[in-house]
N, C-alpha and C positions, 0 to 999 in steps of 0.2 A: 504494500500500500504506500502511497506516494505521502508526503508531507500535506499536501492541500486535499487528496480525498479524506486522510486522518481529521485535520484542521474542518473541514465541513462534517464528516463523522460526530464531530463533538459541537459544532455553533449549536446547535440550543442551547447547551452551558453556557449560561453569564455569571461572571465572578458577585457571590450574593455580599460580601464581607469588601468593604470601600477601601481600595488602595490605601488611601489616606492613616488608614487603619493599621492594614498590615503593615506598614512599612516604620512602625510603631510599638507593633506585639511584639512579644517574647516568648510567646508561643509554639506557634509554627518551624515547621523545618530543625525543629531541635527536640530531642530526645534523651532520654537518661543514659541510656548504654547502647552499645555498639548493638547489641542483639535484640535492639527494643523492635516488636511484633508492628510497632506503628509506623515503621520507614515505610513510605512510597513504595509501590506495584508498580514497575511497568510489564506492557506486555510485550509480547515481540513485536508489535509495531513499532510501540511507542521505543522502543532500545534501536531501533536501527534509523530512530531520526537525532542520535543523540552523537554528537562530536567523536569522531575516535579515539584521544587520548581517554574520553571518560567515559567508552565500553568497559573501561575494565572495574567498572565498579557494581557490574553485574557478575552473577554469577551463573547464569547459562542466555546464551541470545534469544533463548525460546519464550524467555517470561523471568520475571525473578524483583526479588524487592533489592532497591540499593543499599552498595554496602556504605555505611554509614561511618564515617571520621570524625575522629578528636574533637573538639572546638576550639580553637584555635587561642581563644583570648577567655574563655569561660568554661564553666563546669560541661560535664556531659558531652555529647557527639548532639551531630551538623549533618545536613542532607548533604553529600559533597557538590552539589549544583547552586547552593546557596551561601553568601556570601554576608557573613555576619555585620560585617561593616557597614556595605550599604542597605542593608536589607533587601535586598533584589535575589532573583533567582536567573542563571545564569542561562536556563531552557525555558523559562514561563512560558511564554509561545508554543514551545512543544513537549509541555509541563504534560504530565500522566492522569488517566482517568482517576486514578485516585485524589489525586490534588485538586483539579477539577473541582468536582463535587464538593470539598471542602468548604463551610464545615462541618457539610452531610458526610456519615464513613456508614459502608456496608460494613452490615457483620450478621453474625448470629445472634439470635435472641434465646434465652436459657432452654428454648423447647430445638431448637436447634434450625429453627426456620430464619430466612433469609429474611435481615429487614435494614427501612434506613432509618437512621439513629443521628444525631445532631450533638457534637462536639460541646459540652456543657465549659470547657479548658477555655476556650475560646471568648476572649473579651466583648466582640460583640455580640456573640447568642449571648452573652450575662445579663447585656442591657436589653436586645430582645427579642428574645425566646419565645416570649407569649404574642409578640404582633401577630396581625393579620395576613402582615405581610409576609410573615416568616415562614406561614402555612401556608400562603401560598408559592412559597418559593419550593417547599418541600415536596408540593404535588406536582410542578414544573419539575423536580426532579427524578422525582416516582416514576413519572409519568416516563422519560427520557430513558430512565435504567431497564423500565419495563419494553422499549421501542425492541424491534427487530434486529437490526444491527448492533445493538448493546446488547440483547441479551445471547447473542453468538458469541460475543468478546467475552462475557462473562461464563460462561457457557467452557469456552475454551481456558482459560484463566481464573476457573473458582479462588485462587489464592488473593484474589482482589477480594474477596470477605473475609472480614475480619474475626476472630473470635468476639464473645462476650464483652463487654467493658460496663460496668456499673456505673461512670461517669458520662457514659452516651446517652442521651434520653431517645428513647424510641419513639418516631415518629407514625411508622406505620409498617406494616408486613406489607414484601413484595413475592405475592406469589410465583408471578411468572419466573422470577427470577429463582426463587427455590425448586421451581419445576426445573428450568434449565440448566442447573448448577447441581440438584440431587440432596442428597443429603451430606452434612460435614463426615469430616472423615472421621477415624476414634485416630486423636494424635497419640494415645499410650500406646507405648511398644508391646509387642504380644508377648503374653507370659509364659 
């Protein structure tokens, strides 16, 4: 898939959270440990529009979440596409469905069904959460993850749902997308 059939793949996504914002938080893009389950998905598209030096921060070109660095001047690990200083992301343009959707995250819900859930970490769902508008951004979302050509992507790449997170608030169950996806795996090792 070319960069611009990718980039029209995803325009129904409008960033819901105001520049002005992000470029402010201390949220995003940063993580506690190298092996924190919240790095960014990309999938095999999204990894073959990404520079070559910074392939190598995947671990298979088939799909894989990034591996995640140090930070440089602060606690914890750094998406390595983003850049603490300015607060910019060095691919936003050809930034991954995961981020995307942010501060919607797929994941599972305790029953193990596929749902979207809304980042509670995040400074401006704090303020808000409850607008009208917020719900309606969430069904522009639904509705998008639910579409045909996302739910193939997801379909192909279950690993873009996330587990449980008690700090997500649940928005709402997407079926199509638990039909197309299946059910979670058992992550325990067999005994």
């Amino acid at each position: 898939m070319s960069r611009k059939s990718l980039l029209e793949k995803y325009a129904p996504l409008k960033q819901i959270v105001p520049s002005s914002l992000c470029f402010t938080c201390d949220v995003c893009c940063r993580f506690p440990e190298e092996t924190s389950f919240l790095a960014p998905y990309f999938t095999d598209e999204e990894i073959r529009l990404i520079p070559g030096p910074k392939k190598k921060f995947f671990d298979s070109p088939e799909g894989s979440k990034t591996t995640l660095i140090r930070h440089p001047e602060g606690e914890g690990c750094i998406c390595p596409h983003f850049d603490p200083k300015t607060q910019h992301c060095a691919i936003y343009d050809d930034r991954p469905l995961d981020c995307r959707i942010y501060p919607f995250a797929l994941m599972r819900d305790e029953e193990g069904a596929v749902v979207l859930g809304i980042d509670t970490k995040c400074p401006f769902i704090q303020e808000h959460a409850g607008d009208a508008r917020m719900k309606w951004d969430a069904d522009e979302v639904a509705h998008f993850l639910e579409s045909d050509p996302i739910l193939a992507t997801l379909a192909a790449h279950p690993l873009l749902i996330g587990p449980y997170q008690e700090d997500v608030l649940i928005v709402c169950r997407l079926e199509k997308v638990s039909q197309a996806v299946g059910p979670a795996a058992d992550p325990r090792p067999d005994l």
